[in-house]
N, C-alpha and C positions, 0 to 999 in steps of 0.2 A: 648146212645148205649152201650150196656154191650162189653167191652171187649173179644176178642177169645184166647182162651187157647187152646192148642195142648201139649196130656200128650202123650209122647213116651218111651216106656219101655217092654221089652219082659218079665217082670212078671207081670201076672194078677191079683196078690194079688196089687202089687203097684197101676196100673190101676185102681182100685176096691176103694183104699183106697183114691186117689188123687181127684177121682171122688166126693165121700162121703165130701172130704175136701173142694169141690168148687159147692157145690149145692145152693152156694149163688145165688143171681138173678143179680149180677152183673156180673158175668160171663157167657160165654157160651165157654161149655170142648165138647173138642172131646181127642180123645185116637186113638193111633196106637201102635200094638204090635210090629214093627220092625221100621229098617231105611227107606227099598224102599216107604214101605208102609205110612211111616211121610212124604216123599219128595212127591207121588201124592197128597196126601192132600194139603199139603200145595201148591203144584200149581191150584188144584180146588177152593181154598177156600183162604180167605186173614187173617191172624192168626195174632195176636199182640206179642203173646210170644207162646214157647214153654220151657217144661218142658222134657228135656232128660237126660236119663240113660246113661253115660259114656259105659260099657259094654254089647255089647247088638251080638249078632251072626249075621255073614256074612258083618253088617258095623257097625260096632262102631260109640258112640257118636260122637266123634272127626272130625270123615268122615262124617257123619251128617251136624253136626258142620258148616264144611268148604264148603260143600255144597251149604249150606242155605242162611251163609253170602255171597259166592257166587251173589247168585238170587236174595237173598230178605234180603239186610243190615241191614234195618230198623227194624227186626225181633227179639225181646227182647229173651234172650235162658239162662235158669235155667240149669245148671248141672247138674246132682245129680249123687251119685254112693257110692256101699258098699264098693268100693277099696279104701281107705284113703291112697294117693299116691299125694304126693308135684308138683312133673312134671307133671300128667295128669291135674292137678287142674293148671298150669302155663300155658300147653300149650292150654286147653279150654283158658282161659282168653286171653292168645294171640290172639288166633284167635277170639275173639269177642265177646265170654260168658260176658254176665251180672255179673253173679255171679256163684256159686259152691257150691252145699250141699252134705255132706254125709252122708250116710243112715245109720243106719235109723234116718229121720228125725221126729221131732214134728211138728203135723200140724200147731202150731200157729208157730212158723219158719218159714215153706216153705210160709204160708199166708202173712209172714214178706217180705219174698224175693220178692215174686210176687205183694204186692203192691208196693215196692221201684222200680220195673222194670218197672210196668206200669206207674209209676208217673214219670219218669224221661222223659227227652225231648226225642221225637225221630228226628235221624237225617234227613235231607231233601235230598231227592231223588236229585235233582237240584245242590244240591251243590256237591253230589258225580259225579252226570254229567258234573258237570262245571269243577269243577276242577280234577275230576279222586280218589278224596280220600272223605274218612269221616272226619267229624268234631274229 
């Protein structure tokens, strides 16, 4: 089964490009242009990773972010952002990011991040029930 990918970014050149970057056949990319609009997706549909824009209008990455971990733990989440700022890049990773790129990025990078996130183990729902935390 090919992997789901969720690109979240209110520019549509990004969207456009990310797309063009994962017309592999082992993926399958969906795109949202805002936050609200990444969170019903992602409750309609069951996503392995997303790809999100740190600044995006009305909710930023971050609130994103803590949303999702929220809901859906086990949800691998790619960074990305043209702001090259130390603390927003800490406080994603606090809360749960994978990893962190900033823009612009080379497609064979962001291709780097996104197999390193789907190859790593993902946590088990059962153990965050058992015990209240992730591994």
């Amino acid at each position: 089964m090919s992997a789901r990918i969720l690109i979240i970014d209110d520019e549509e050149i990004i969207l456009k490009s990310c797309l063009r970057i994962f017309t592999d056949k082992d993926y399958h990319v969906d795109t949202a242009p805002n936050g609200m609009a990444a969170l019903r997706k992602i409750e309609e549909g069951q996503y392995d990773l997303l790809i999100l824009d740190l600044m995006m209008p009305k909710m930023n990455g971050l609130e994103v972010l803590r949303k999702v971990k929220e809901s859906h733990p086990d949800i691998r989440v790619i960074m990305v952002t043209g702001l090259a700022q130390d603390d927003s890049a800490e406080q994603a990773l606090a809360l749960g990011a994978f990893s962190y790129l900033p823009k612009p990025f080379d497609p064979e990078e962001l291709k780097q991040h996104v197999r390193r996130a789907l190859a790593e183990p993902r946590p088990f729902r059962e153990l965050k029930q058992a015990t209240g935390r992730l591994p």
